[in-house]
N, C-alpha and C positions, 0 to 999 in steps of 0.2 A: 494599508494593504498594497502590496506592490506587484506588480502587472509586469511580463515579458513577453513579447512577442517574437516569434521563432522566423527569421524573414530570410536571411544572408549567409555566404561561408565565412563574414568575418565576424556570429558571434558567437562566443564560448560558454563554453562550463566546466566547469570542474566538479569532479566527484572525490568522495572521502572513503576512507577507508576504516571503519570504529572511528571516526571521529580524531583519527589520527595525522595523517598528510594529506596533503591535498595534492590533484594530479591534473594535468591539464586536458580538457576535451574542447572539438570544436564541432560548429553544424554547419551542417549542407542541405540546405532546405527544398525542399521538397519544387518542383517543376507548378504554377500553376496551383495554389497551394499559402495559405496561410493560417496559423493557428492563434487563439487565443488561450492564456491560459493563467486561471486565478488562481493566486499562491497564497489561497486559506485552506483551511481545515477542517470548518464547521460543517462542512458540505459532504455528504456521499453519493456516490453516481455510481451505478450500477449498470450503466449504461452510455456509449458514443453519440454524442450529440455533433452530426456532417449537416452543413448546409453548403448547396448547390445555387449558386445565382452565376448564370455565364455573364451578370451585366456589372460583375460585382467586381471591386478592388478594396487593397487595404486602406486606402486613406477615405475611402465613400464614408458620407454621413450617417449613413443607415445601418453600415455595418458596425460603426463606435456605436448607434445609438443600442441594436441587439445585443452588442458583446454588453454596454453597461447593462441592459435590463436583465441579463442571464444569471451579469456574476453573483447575485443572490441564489439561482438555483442548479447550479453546474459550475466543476472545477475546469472545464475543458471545451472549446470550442473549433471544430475544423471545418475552416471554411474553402470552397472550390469555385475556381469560372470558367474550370475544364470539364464536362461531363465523364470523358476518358478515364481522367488523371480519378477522378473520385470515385469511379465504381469499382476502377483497380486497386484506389486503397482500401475501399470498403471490404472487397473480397478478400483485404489480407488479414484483416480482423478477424478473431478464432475464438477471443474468450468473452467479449461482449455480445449485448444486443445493438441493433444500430438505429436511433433515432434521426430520420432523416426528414430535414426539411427543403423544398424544392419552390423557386421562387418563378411564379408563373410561367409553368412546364408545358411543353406540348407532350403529343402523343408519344413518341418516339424515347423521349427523356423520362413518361409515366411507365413504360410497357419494360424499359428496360433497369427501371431503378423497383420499379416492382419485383422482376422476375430475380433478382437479388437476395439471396438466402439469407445474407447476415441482415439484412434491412428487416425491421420488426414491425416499426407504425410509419406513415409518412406523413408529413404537415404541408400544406400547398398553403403559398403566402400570395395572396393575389388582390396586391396593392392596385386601385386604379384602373381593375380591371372586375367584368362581371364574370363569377364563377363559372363553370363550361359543367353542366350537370352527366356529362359523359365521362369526367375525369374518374368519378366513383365507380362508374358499372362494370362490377365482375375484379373489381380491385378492393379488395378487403382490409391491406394494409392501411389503404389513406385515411388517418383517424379522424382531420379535422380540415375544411377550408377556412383558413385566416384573412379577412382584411386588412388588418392590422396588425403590426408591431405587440400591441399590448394583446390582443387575444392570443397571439401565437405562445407570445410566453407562458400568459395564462396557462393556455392547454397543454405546450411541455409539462409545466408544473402539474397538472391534473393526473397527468397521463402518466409521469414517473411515479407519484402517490399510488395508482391505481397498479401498476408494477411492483411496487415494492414486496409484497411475498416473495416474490422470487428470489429475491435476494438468498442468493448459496449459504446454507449456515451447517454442513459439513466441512471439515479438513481431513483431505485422505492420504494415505502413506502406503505402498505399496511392497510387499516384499524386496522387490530387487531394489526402490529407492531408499532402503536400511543397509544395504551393503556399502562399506566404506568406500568404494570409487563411484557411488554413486550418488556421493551425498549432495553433487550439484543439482540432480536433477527433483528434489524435492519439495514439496508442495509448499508454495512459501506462505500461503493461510496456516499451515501448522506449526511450521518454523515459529512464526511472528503470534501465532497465538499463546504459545508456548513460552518465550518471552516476554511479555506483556503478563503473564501470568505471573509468574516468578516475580516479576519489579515491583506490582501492585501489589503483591503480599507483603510487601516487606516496607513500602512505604512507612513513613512517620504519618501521624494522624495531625490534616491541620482543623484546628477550632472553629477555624471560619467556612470550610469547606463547605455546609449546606448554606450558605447565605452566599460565596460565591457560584454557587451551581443555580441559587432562585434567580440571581442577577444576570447570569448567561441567557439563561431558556426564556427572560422578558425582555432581555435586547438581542437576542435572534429568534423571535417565535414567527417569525417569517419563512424563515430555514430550518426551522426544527419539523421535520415532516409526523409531529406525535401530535397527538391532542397534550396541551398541559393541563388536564383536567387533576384537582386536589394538589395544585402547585402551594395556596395558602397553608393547605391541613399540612403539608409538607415539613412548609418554610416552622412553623409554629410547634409543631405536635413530635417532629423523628425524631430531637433526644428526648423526650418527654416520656411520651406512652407510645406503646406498639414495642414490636422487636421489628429486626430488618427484613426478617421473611415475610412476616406481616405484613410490613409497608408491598413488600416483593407481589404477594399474590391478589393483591387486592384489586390489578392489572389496572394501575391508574399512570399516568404521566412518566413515574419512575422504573417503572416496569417497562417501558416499551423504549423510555431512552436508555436504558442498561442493554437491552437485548438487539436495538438496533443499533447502538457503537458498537457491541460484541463482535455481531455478527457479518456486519461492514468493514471491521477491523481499524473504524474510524479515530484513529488514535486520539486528537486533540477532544474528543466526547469521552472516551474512555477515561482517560484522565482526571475528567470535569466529573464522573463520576464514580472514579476509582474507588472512593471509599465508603460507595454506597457497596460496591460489591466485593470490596473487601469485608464490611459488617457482615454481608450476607452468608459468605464463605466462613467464616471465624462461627458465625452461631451454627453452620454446617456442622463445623467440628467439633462444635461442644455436644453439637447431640447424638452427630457419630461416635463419639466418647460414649455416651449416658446407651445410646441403643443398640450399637452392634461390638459382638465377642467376634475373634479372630476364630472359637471353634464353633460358631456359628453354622448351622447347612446353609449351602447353594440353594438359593431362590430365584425366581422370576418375576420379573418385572415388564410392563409392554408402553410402547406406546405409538399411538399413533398421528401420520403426518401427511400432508401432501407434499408432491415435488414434481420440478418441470422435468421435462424429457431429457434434457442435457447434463442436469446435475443426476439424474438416476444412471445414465451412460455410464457417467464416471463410475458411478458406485459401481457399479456391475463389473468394469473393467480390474478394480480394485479390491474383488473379491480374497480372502484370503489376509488380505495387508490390514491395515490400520484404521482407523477413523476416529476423532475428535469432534467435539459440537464445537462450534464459536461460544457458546453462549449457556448458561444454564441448563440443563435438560432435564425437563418436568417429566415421569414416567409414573404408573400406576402399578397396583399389583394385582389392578381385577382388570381383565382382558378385556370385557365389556366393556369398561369407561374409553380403552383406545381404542376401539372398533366405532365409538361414537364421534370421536374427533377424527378420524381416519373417512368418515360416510360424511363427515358436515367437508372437509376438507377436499373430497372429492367434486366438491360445488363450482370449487374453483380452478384444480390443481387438474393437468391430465394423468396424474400417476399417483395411486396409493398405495404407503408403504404403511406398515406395523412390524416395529420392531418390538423382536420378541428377545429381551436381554437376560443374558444370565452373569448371575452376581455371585461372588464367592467371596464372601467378609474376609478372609484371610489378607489379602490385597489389602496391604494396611496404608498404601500411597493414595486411594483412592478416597472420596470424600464424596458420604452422603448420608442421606439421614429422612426418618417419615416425618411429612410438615406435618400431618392431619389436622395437630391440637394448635398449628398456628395458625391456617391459610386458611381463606376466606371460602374454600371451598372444599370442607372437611371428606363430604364424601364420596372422596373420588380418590379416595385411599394412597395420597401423593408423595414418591420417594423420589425428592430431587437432589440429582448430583449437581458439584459444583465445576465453573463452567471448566472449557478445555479438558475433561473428562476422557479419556483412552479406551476407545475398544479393539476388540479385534474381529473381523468378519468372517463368521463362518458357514453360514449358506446365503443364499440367496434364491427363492422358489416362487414362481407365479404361481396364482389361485387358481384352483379349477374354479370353471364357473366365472371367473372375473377376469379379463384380461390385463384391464387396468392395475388390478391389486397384486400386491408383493408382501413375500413374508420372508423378512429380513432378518438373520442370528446374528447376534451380536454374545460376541464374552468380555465379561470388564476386563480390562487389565491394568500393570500399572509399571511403577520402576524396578518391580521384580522382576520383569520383562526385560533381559538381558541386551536386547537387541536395541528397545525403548531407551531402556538406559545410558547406555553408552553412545546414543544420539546425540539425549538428554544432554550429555557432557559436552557434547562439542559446540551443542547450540549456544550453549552458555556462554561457551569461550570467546562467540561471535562478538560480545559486549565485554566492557572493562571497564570496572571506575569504582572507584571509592566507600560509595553510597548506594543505596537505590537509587534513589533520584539522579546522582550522577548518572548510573547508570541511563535510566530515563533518557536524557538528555545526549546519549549517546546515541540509543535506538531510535531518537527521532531526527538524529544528522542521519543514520543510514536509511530511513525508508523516505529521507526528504523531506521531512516539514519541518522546514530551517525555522521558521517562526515562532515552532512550539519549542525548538530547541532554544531556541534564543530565550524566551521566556523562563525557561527552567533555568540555565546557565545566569542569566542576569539576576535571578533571586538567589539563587546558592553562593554568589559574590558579593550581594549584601550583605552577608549573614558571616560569609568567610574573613575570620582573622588572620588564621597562617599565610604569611607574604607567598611559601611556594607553592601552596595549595592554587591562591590568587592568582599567580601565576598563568597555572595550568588552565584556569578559567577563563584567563584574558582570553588567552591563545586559542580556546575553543569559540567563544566569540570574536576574534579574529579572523579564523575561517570561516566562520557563518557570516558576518556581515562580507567578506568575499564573497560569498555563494548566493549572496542577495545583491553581487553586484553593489555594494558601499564601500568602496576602496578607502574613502576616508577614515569609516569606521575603523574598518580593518585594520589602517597605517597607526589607529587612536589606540587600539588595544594590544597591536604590536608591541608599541614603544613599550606600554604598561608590563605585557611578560617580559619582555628582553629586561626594562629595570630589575624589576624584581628576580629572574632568574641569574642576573650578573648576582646577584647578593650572595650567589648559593654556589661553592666552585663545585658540587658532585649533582649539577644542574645541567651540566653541558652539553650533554645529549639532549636533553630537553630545550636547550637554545638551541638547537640548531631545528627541531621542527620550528621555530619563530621565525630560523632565517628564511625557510623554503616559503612562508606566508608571504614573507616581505616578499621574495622573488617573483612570486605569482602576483603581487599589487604593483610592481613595478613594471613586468612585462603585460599585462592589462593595460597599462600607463605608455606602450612602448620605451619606455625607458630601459631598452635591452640590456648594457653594460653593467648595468647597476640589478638588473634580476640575474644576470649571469654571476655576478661576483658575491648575491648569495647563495646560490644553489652550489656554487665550488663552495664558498663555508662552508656549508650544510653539509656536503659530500666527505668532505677532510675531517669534517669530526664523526663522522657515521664511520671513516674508514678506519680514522684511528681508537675506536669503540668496539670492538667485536662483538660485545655482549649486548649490546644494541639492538634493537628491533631492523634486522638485514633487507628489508624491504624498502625500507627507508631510503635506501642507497639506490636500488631501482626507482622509485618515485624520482629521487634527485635527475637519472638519467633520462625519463622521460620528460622532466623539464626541460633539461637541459636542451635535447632534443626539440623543444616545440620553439624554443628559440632559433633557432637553425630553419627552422621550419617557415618563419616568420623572415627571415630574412634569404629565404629564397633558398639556401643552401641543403637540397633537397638529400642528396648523398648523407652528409653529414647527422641531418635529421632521422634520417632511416638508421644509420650505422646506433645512435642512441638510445631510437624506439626498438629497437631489438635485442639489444641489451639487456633493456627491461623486460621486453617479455619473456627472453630467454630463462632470466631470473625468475620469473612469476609462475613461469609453468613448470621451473623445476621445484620450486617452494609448494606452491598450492595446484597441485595437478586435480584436483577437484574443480578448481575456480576460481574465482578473485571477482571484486568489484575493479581493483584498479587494474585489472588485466583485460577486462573491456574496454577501460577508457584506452588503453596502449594501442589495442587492435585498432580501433576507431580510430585513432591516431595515425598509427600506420597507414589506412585505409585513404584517409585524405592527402597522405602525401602522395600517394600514387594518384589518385585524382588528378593533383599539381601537376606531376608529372605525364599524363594525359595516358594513364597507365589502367585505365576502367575496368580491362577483366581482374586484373591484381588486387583493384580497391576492394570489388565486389566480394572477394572471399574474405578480406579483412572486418568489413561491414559484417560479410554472414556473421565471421566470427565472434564480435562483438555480440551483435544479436542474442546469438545463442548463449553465450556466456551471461549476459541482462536477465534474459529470460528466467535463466536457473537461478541467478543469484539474487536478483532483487525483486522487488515488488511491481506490481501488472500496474502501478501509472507513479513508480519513480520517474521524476523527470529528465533522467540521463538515457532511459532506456527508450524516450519517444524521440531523444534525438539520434540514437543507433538505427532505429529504425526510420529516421527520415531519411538518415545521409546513404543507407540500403536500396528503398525505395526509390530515392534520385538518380543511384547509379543504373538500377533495374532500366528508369524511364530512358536515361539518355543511351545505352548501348540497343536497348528495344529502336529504340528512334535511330541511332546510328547503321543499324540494319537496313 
């Protein structure tokens, strides 16, 4: 497991593009400011965990000793010894909750991190000292006083468990974010749900897949926030007897880890369980086959749910557009049974919704079918669709009588949906490869978890005979062991494409993404001459290639450029970075991932050049582009927004 720390402007990243080039980024860390950040995947966090100690630094004992007790239960750590600097960055938080811990606080530091909107619970760590029983009164945030190290973790972990409903398990789509200039701005839980759909259906089936999913969940049942209760009946009994729905509704172990990778979007969980919910899906369709006619009537269906205040906003805001579940969605056809989950869910939730769905078999994209005669809970008359499911929203009405409660229409719909459809097509587009599982291993370079990517690509190499298939796989392991920062790796699996792609003369274009890997391992290396003299490769055979992937040649320019950049030649580095962007926004006037890293690029040059208001629209720019394009904790997008935030502090302060 390998650990980065975000501290300096000299260190980098680079982002991908499908898994294609790599492009250079750099950070500018934050004033006042350090983060930790654990680069697994077993983990989901639904929540900003900031600690506050003005006594604190990165090299303190105490601070290694919490980052190590965390990194079991949180992918992200931000730590402050500025009061300023953290309430500032706290308040620019928008889509989280903020778990804030504050290490023996006075008055002045409680009153004002209290009065803090995004701030949800607070933890007082008050080592060595006796608790001040005034800290609590009339502060309802502060969940827990810790003595200790270990109780604090403790109660983070209690306390995110006890949170977890909340966890958002709509994806919404809005009329104007279906209009083609607006596909940047769309909800990237749908995107990515949508995706993940599609791959997992199409996977191969492996034999071993239930005996590696019993051997995960007992070497992290620490991290696994479910009960593993009938993990044996599992391991023994799922090809045996039972069907998948079966196993599904019996709401045991398997049930809550299916619905809470879904709905987390917890990809390396998803995976581990892909092919429990592929069975699930597949006997969906057998009995949508066996139960429902295309001349079928229109029926109803209800059900009922609790939800926070924030995710009903959205919905309300989104009336009219779209919506998807993350995850299965169990519904009834006798109104009563949702009115019963909707009163028990009110126990906990401040908002009760009952959706009241209407279904018209025709929709022949769509997938669902009555468990009754499987599920453990016959009479509750259960029609469950399969997950990422498509509606569309067509009222939205408060109860009389109840303020709380909402009565939600919903219409199924599906690929017949002209508008769905032709998304449908672009989404796809996002990803490219061979196989599913190629595939796969593509969608896991772009939302970040080089690891899982790594995993997938190092198995499909085993397996792979064709020298140019092997190739192509070196070379995507090549840039992941860059992006994990293993230069050696990297240089190991270079050599391997480059041999194997010499073999093949209608491979050329494809040795030239080997050479831009080489450039970016060598300029990592400062070895400038020698990263320059690949990216001219690289550039010369993109130029003289037309039918080429033409991006590629902007990629090359912004290399080139960050070399320039590196050797002080600030002019020079601009005239290239603009090149590129020029190229990016006449290509993809929607978006780009690699068109954030360019801005972000640009941004810091002007930095260099002591050019702060110029940087700062550069920074917006990126930002805003992260935001649309990738996922809410890719880790290209926390350094957009560090190197935004640093410039905000210093011209704020320069005033």
């Amino acid at each position: 497991m390998s650990e980065t720390v975000a501290k300096n402007n000299d260190d980098s990243l680079r982002t991908t593009s499908n898994g294609a080039l790599l492009a250079k980024s750099s950070l500018d860390a934050k004033t006042g400011t350090f983060s930790q950040i654990f680069q697994h995947s077993c983990i989901r966090q639904n929540f900003d965990l900031v600690w506050l100690d003005e006594n604190l630094d990165e090299k303190n004992i105490k601070y290694k000793k919490l980052a190590e007790s965390l990194a079991s239960i949180i992918k992200k750590l931000d730590v402050f010894n500025d009061t300023d600097n953290c309430i500032k960055d706290i308040q620019n938080i928008r889509s989280k909750d903020v778990y804030l811990i504050i290490s023996n606080p006075d008055e002045n530091i409680l009153t004002r991190t209290h009065q803090t909107e995004q701030v949800k619970v607070i933890f007082i760590l008050s080592e060595g000292r006796t608790a001040d029983p005034s800290w609590k009164v009339n502060r309802q945030k502060i969940q827990d006083i810790c003595t200790s190290l270990e109780k604090l973790c403790e109660s983070i972990k209690e306390t995110a468990n006890t949170f977890e409903s909340e966890l958002e398990e709509l994806c919404l789509l809005s009329n104007e974010e279906m209009k083609k200039d607006a596909l940047d701005k769309l909800d990237q839980a749908f995107i990515y749900t949508q995706l993940i759909k599609d791959i997992l259906l199409k996977l191969e089936d492996d034999n071993r897949c239930v005996q590696k999913l019993i051997a995960y969940c007992k070497e992290n049942q620490d991290n696994i926030k479910t009960k593993l209760d009938g993990l044996s009946d599992f391991e023994n009994s799922y090809r045996i007897e039972g069907t998948p729905i079966g196993w599904y509704s019996k709401e045991s172990f398997i049930y809550y880890l299916v619905n809470a990778a879904l709905r987390s979007q917890e990809f390396d969980r998803i995976i581990r369980v892909g092919f429990f919910i592929k069975d699930v899906h597949e006997q969906l369709v057998r009995l949508h086959e066996e139960q429902v006619s295309s001349k079928d009537p229109t029926f109803l269906v209800y059900r009922g749910q609790g939800m926070e205040k924030k995710y009903f906003e959205k919905l309300k805001r989104n009336n009219g557009g779209l919506l998807a579940f993350n995850s299965f969605i169990s519904t009834s056809k006798n109104p009563g049974v949702a009115e019963g989950f909707l009163k028990s869910a009110l126990e906990k939730s401040p908002i009760g919704i009952l959706f009241k769905i209407t279904v018209d078999p025709s929709i022949t994209s769509a997938v669902f079918a009555d468990i009754s005669k499987f599920s453990d809970h016959g009479a509750e008359e259960e029609i469950l669709f399969s997950f990422g499911t498509v509606f569309r929203i067509n009222e939205i009405e408060q109860r009389t009588g109840d303020s709380r409660i909402w009565d939600v229409k919903l219409r199924l719909t599906g690929h017949e949906d002209k508008k769905l459809n032709d998304l449908m097509e672009q989404i796809r587009r996002e990803i490219e490869g061979p196989t599913p599982k190629y595939k796969l291993g593509t969608l896991m370079i772009k939302v970040g978890e080089y690891k899982k990517a790594e995993e997938i690509f190092d198995d499909l190499l085993k397996h792979e005979k064709d020298q140019q298939h092997k190739a192509e796989l070196n070379y995507q392991l090549a840039s992941i062991k860059y992006k994990q920062g293993d230069l050696e790796g990297s240089l190991a699996h270079c050599h391997e494409a480059e041999r194997q792609y010499e073999k093949h003369p209608n491979a050329r274009v494809n040795l030239a993404t080997v050479y831009v890997n080489y450039g970016l391992v060598y300029d990592s290396q400062s070895n400038y001459k020698t990263a320059l003299d690949y990216y001219e490769r690289a550039r010369e055979i993109y130029e003289e290639n037309p039918s080429s992937n033409q991006s590629h040649i902007a990629t090359c320019y912004n290399n080139i450029a960050s070399l320039h950049e590196q050797q002080q030649d600030y002019d020079q580095a601009l005239e290239y970075y603009k090149k590129s962007s020029d190229f990016y926004e006449k290509q993809f006037p929607c978006g780009h991932p690699d068109l954030a890293v360019i801005k972000n690029n640009i941004g810091l040059v002007y930095r260099k050049k002591k050019d702060d208001e110029q940087a700062l629209q550069y920074f917006k720019k990126a930002v805003d582009i992260g935001c649309h394009i990738l996922p809410p904790e890719h880790p290209d997008l926390s350094i957009y927004k560090a190197n935004l935030n640093s410039t905000k502090d210093k011209l704020d302060h320069d005033e």
